[in-house]
C-alpha positions in Angstrom: 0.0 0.0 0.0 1.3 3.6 -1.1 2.2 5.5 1.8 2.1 9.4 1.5 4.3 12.1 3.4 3.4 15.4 3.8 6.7 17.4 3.7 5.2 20.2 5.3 4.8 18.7 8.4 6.8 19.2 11.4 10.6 17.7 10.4 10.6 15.9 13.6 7.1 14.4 12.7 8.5 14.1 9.5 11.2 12.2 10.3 9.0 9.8 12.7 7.1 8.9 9.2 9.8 8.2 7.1 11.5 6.3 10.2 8.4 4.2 10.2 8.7 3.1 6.7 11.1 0.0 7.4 13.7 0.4 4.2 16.6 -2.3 5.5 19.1 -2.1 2.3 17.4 -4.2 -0.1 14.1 -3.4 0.8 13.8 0.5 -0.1 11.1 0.2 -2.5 8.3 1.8 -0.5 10.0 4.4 0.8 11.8 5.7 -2.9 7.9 5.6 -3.5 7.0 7.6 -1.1 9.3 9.9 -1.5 9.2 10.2 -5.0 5.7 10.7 -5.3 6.1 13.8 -2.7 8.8 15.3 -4.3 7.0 15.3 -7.5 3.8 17.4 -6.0 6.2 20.4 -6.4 6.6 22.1 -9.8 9.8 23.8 -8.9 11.8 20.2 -8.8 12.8 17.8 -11.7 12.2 14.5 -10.2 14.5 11.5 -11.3 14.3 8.1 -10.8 17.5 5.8 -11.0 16.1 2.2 -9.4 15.4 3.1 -5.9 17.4 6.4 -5.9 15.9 9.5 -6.4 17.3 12.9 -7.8 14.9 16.5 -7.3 16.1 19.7 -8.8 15.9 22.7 -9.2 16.9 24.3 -12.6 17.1 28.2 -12.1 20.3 28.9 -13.9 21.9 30.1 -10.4 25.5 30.4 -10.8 26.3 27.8 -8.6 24.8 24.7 -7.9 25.3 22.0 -4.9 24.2 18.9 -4.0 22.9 17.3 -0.8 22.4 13.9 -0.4 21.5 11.4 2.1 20.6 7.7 1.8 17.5 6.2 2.8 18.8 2.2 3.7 19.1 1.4 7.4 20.8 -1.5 8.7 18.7 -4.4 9.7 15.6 -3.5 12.6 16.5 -4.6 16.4 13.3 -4.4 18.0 13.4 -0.8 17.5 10.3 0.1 15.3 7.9 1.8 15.4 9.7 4.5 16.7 8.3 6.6 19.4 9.2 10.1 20.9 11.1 9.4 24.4 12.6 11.6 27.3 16.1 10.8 27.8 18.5 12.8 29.8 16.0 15.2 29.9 16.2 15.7 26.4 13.5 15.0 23.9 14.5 12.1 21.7 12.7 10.3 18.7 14.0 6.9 19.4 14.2 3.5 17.1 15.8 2.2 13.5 17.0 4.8 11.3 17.3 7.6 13.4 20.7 8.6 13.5 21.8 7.0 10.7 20.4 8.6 8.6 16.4 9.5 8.3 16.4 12.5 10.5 18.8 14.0 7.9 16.8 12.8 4.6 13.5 14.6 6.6 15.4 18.1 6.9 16.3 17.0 3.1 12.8 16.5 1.9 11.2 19.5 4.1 13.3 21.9 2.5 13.4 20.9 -0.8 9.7 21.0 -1.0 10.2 24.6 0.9 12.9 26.4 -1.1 11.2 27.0 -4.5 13.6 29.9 -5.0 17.1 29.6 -2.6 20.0 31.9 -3.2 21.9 28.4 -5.5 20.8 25.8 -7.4 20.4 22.8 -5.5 20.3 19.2 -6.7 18.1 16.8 -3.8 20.0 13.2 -3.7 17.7 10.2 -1.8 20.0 7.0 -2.6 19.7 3.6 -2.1 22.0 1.0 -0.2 24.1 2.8 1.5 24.8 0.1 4.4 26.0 -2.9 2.3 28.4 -3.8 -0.3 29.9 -0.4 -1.8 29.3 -2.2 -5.4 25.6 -1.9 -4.9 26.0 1.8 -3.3 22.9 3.9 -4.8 25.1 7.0 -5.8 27.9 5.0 -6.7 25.3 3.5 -9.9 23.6 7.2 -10.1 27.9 8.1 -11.2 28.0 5.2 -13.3 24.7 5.5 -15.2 24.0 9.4 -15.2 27.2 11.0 -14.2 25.6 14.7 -15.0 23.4 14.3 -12.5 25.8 14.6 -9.6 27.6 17.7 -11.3 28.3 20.5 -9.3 30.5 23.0 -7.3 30.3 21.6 -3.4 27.8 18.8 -1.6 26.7 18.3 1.6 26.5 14.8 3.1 23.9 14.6 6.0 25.4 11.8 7.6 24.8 12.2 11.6 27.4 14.6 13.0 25.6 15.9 15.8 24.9 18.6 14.5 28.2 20.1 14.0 30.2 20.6 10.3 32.8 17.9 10.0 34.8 18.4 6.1 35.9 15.9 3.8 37.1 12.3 5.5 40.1 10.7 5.7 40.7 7.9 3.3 41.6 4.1 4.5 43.8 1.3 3.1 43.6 -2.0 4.7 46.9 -4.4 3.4 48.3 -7.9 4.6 51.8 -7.6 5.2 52.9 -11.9 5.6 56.0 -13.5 6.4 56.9 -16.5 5.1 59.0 -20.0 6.7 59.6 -23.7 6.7 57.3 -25.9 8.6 59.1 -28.5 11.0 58.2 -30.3 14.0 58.3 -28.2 17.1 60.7 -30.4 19.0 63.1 -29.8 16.4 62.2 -26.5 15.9 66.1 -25.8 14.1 64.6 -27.5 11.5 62.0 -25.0 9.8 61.8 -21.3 10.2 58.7 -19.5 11.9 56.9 -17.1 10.2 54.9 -15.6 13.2 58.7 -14.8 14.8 58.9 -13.6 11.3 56.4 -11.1 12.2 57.8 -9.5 15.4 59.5 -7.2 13.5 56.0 -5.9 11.6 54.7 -5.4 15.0 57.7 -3.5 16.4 57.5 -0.7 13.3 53.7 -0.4 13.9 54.5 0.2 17.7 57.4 2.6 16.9 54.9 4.4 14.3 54.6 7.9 14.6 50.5 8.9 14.2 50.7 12.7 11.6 48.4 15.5 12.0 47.6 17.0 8.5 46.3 20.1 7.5 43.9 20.4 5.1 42.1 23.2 3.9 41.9 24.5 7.4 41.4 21.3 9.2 43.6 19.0 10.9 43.1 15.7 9.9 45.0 12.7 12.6 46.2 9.4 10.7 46.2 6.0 12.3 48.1 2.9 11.4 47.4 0.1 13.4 47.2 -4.4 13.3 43.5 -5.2 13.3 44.3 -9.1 12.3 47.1 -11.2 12.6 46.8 -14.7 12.0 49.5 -18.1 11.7 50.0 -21.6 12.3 48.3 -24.5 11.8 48.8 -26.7 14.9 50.3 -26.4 18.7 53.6 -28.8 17.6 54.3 -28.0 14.1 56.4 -24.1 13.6 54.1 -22.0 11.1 55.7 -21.5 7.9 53.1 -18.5 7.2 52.0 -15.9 9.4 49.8 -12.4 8.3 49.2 -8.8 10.0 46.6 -6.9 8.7 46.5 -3.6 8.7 44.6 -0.3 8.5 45.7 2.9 7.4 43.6 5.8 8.2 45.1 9.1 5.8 44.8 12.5 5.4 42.6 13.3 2.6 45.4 15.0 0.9 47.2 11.8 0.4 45.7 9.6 -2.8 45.4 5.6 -2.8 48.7 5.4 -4.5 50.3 7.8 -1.5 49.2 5.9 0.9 50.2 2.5 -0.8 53.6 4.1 -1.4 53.8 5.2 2.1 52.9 1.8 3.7 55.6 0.5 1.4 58.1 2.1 3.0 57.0 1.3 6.3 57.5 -2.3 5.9 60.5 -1.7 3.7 63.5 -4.4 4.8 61.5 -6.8 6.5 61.3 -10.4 5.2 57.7 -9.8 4.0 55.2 -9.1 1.4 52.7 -6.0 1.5 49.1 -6.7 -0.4 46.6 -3.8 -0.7 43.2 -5.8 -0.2 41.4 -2.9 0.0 41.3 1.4 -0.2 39.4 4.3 -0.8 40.7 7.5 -1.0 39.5 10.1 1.1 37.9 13.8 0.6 39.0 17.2 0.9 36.6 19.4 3.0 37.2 22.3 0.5 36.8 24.8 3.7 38.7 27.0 1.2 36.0 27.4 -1.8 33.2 29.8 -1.6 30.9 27.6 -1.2 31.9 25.8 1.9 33.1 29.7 3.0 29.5 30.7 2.6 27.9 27.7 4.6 30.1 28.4 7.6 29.2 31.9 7.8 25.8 31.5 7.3 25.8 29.0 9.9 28.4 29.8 12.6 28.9 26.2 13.5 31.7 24.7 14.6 34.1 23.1 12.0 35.9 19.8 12.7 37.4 17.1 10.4 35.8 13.8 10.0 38.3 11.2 10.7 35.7 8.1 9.1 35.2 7.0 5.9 32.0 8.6 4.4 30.0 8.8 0.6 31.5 12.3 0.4 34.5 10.6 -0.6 32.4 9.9 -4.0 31.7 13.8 -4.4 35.7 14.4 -3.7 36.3 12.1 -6.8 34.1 13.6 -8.9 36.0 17.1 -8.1 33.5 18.3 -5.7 34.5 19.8 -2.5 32.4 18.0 0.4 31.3 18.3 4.2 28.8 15.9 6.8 26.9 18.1 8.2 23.4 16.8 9.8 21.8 15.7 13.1 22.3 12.5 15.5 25.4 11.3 17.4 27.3 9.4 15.0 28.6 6.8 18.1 24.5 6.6 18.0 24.6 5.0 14.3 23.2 1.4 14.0 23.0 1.0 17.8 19.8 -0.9 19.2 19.0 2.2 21.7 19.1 4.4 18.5 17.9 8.0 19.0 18.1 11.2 17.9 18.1 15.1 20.2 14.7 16.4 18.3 16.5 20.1 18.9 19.2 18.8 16.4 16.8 17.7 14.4 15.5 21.3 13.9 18.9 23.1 14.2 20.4 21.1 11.0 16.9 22.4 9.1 17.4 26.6 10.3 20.9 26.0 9.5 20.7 24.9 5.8 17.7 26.7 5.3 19.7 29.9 6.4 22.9 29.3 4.5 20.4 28.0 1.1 18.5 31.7 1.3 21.0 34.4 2.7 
């Protein structure tokens, strides 16, 4: 059954609806309905469909144009829908699936969109699909592949939850298996073979010895990690291993590309008995603090500007050439949690905010 949402309701209200419409990735069918069918109500947007994404715009020949997107997926429901307004820390909360991550951002989305018929830039209204699973079937990842022109323009905002505060770009991360190799023997005559998880001691001892950098980047200071996350070897209690494998992650600043970081992992590991395999990376995003744009959202706004040390989808803007920030409401330590919930007041002070900065 069709279910309709009026986007001129209350955005907290508003966000309760579209909470309410389960849409676990895989199953966001009736809510790219709903949405879809709202958006298209008003004449100032060019509604466009891409499987369960959709795409509103405005077309008024502004001068610049930006994007703000949001996906609509949640991670699989704990118990925690319907959800219900709750007190908690004396706070008023809208509790349950989808909450944080990331409904109460798509609501401030789809109220003003339906709102500003005439705002001070072109704007182009992004609603994608699975978000929360592989990054192959990521909803703006296809949108880029299939209708590229779509996602043109000068700076985006990502309303992933960032309580409410502006956090730029992301750093990028680069996970790679550094393994040693020996010669298997019995352990009672260990002078036999040759361990490969002593083999590894020395991997462990660089990470340890590893000094974390602090970036700049366009105004923000970005903090880099490398640290083990796996390490695996041997195949019984009385045999030495003859293989042995550290995995590890690489958090970099977004001014580093893939092929920086791979380079710079390289010579981390350089000298040791071992071999370095990137299994997987992503670059990351500048914030683009710098361009008039971003410079015109954080004056409008006078929020506090941080950098977001995570992996987000404005990484996909920043590869497109396209300057990018998070910006919208919910604790992001609150993401994908069973007790789920969102401050309502951040709700409404992510919508004054972009409604300010989209009409000054």
């Amino acid at each position: 059954m069709a279910v309709f949402l009026d986007l001129n309701t209350d955005a907290a209200e508003l966000t309760k609806a579209i909470c309410d419409i389960e849409s676990v990735s895989g199953n966001e069918r009736a809510l790219a309905d709903a949405i879809e069918a709202a958006l298209a109500a008003h004449p100032h947007l060019e509604v466009i469909r891409d499987a369960n994404a959709i795409v509103a715009r405005t077309n008024l020949g502004r001068a610049t144009r930006v994007l703000i997107a949001g996906h609509i997926d949640t991670v699989p429901v704990a118990e925690n829908l319907p959800t219900e307004f709750r007190e908690i820390a004396g706070e008023r909360h809208l509790w349950g699936r989808g909450t944080v991550d990331m409904k109460a951002g798509v609501a401030v989305q789809l109220k003003l969109a339906a709102e500003l018929s005439n705002p001070n830039v072109d704007i182009t209204w992004i609603f994608y699909d699975h978000e929360e699973v592989d990054a192959s079937l990521n909803g703006m990842g296809r949108i880029s592949r299939n209708r590229p022109e779509l996602l043109a323009g000068d700076f985006a905002v990502l309303c992933e939850p960032t309580a409410a505060i502006i956090e730029g770009g992301c750093n990028g991360t680069m996970r790679v298996e550094v393994a040693t190799a020996g010669v298997k023997a019995h352990s009672a005559r260990a002078w036999m073979g040759k361990n490969a998880i002593h083999g590894a001691a020395e991997i462990l001892n660089r990470l340890n010895a590893y000094q974390t950098a602090e970036v700049a980047v366009d105004g923000l200071t970005y903090r880099e990690s490398l640290n083990a996350v796996l390490i695996s070897g041997g195949i019984a209690t009385n045999v030495i291993p003859d293989a042995a494998k550290v995995t590890v992650n690489y958090r970099f600043a977004p001014s580093k590309s893939v092929a920086d970081a791979e380079a710079h992992l390289r010579d981390v590991f350089a000298g040791i008995d071992a071999t370095v395999t990137v299994t997987d990376a992503s670059a990351g995003a500048r914030p683009g603090l710098d361009q008039p744009a971003a410079l015109a959202f954080v004056a409008a706004t006078g929020l506090e500007t941080r950098p977001k040390y995570g992996w987000t989808d404005v990484a996909r803007f920043s590869a497109l050439g396209i300057p990018a920030i998070n910006f919208g409401p919910g604790d992001p330590n609150k993401a994908h949690a069973d007790d789920e919930s969102v401050p309502v007041s951040q709700i409404y002070a992510c919508e004054e905010a972009l409604r300010k900065w989209l009409t000054a």
